[in-house]
C-alpha positions as CSV (number, residue, x, y, z in Angstrom):
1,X,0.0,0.0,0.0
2,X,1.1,3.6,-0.8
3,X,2.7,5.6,1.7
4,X,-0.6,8.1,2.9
5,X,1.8,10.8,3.8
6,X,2.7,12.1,0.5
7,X,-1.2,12.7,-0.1
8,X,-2.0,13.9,3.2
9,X,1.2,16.8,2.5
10,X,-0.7,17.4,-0.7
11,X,-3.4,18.4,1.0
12,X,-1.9,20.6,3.6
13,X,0.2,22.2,0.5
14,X,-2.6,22.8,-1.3
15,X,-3.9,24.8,1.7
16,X,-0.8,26.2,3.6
17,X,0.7,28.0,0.6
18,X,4.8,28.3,1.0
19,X,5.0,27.0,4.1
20,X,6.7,23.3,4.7
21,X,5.0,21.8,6.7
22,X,6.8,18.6,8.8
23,X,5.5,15.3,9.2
24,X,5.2,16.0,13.5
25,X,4.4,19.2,13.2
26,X,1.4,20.7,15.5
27,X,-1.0,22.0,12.6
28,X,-3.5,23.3,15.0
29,X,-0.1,24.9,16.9
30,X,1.4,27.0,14.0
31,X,-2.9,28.5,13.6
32,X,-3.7,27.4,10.0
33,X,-6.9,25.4,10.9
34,X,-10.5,26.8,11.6
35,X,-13.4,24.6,12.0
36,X,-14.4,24.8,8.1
37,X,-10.5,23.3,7.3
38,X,-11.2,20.8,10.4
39,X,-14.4,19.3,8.5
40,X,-12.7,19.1,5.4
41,X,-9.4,17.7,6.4
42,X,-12.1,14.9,8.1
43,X,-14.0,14.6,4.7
44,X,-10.6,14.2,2.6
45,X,-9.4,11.3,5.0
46,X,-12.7,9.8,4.5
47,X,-13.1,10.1,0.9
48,X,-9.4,9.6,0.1
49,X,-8.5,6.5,1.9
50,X,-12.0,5.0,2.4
51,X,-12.2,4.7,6.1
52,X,-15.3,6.1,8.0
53,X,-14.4,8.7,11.2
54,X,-16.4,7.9,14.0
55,X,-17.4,10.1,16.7
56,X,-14.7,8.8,19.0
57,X,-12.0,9.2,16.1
58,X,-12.5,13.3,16.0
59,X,-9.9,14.5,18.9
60,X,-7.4,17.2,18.1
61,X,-4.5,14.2,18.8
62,X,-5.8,11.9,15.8
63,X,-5.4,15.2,13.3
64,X,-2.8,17.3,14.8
65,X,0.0,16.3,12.0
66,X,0.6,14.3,9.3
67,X,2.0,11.3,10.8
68,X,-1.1,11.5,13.4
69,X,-3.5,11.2,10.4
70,X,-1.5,8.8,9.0
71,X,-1.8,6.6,12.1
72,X,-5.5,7.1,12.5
73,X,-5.6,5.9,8.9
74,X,-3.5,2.7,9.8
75,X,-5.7,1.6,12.7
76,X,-8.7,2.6,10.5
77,X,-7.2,0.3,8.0
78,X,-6.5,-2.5,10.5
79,X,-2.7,-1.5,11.1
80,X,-0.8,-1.2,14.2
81,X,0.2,2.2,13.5
């Protein structure tokens, strides 16, 4: 299976315009996200790796960089992390 991260630092490219953005690095820390990029960084995990984000998946911790989202992904998946 692909590597997630190099789509998930599409994303945050796409939004976070010349700024590099590290695989452990706080996105809710550095103040790029609002409530309306929260919902759709939730809908693009969901759409783009097919894995449904339930209730008890939406704390800050799951989302908070790319290699949290990438773990979320991996449990969603049946990983270990």
């Amino acid at each position: 299976m692909d590597d997630p991260r190099l789509k998930i630092r599409t994303f945050f490219a796409q939004r976070f315009r010349g700024y590099e953005l590290n695989d452990d690095e706080d996105i809710f820390a550095i103040g790029f996200v609002n409530s309306i990029f929260a919902l759709q960084l939730v809908m693009f995990v969901e759409k783009e790796f097919g894995v449904v984000v339930e209730d008890e998946d939406l704390e800050l911790a799951n989302f908070n960089s790319i290699n949290a989202i990438t773990a979320l992904i991996d449990r969603k998946n049946g990983g270990t992390d």
